[in-house]
C-alpha positions as CSV (number, residue, x, y, z in Angstrom):
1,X,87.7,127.4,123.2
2,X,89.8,129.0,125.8
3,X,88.3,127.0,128.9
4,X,88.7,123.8,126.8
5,X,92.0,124.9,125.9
6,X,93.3,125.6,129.6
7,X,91.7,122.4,130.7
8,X,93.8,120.2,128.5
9,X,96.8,121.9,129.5
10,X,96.2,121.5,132.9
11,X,95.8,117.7,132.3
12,X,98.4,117.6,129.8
13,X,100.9,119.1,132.4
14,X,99.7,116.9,135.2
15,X,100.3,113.5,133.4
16,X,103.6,115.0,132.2
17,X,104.7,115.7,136.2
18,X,103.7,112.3,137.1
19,X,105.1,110.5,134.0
20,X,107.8,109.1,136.0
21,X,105.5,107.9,138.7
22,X,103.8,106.3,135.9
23,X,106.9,104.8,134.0
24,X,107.4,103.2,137.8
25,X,104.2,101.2,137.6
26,X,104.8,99.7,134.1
27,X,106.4,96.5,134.3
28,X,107.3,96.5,130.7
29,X,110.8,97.6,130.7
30,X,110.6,99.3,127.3
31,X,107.5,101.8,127.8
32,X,108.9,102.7,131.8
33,X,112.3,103.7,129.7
34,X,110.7,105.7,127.1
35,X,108.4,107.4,129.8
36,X,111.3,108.5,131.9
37,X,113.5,109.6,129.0
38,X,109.7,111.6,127.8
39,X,109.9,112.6,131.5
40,X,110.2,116.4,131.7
41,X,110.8,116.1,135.7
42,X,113.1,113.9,135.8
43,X,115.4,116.1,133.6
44,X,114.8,118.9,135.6
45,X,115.7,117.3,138.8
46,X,119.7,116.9,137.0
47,X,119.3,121.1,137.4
48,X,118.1,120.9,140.8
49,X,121.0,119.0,141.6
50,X,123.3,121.2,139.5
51,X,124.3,118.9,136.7
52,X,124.3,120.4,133.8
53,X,123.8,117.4,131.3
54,X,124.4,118.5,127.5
55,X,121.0,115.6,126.4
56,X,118.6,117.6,129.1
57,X,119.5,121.2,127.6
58,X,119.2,119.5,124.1
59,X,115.5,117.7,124.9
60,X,114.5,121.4,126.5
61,X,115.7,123.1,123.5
62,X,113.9,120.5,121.1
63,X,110.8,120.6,122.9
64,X,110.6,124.7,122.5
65,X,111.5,124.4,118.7
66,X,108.6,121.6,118.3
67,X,106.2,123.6,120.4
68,X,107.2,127.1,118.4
69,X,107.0,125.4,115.5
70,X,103.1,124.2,116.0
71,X,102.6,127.7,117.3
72,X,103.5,129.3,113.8
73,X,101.6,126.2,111.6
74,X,98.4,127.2,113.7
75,X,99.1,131.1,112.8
76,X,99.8,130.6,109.8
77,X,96.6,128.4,109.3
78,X,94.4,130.7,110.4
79,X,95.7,133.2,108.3
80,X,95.2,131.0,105.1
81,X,91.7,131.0,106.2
């Protein structure tokens, strides 16, 4: 489980650096926009440059709380078990 586990990460995290690469290739207008808003990078790179935008702290921020959350629901299933 570990191996597959690390695995996906690895491709999870890949497709998630080049989602804005991606979004760049689309020609619908729509999907590019919601890739690069989904974009993780292209956040990050308003810190790089020292922006401090209140809607990239905010995305961070939400995507810790979602990711704690499933955390605790797959603790809290295996102790139901």
């Amino acid at each position: 489980r570990q191996i597959v586990a690390a695995i996906s990460t690895y491709g999870v995290l890949i497709v998630m650096m080049f989602m804005g690469n991606i979004a760049s290739s689309i020609s619908n207008d729509v999907i590019a926009k919601i890739l690069l808003w989904l974009s993780p990078m292209q956040r990050f790179s308003e810190f790089t440059m020292g922006i401090l935008n209140l809607e990239s702290v905010v995305y961070y921020i939400s995507v810790i709380v979602l990711f704690l959350f499933l955390t605790a629901s797959v603790f809290e299933k295996r102790r139901l078990k």
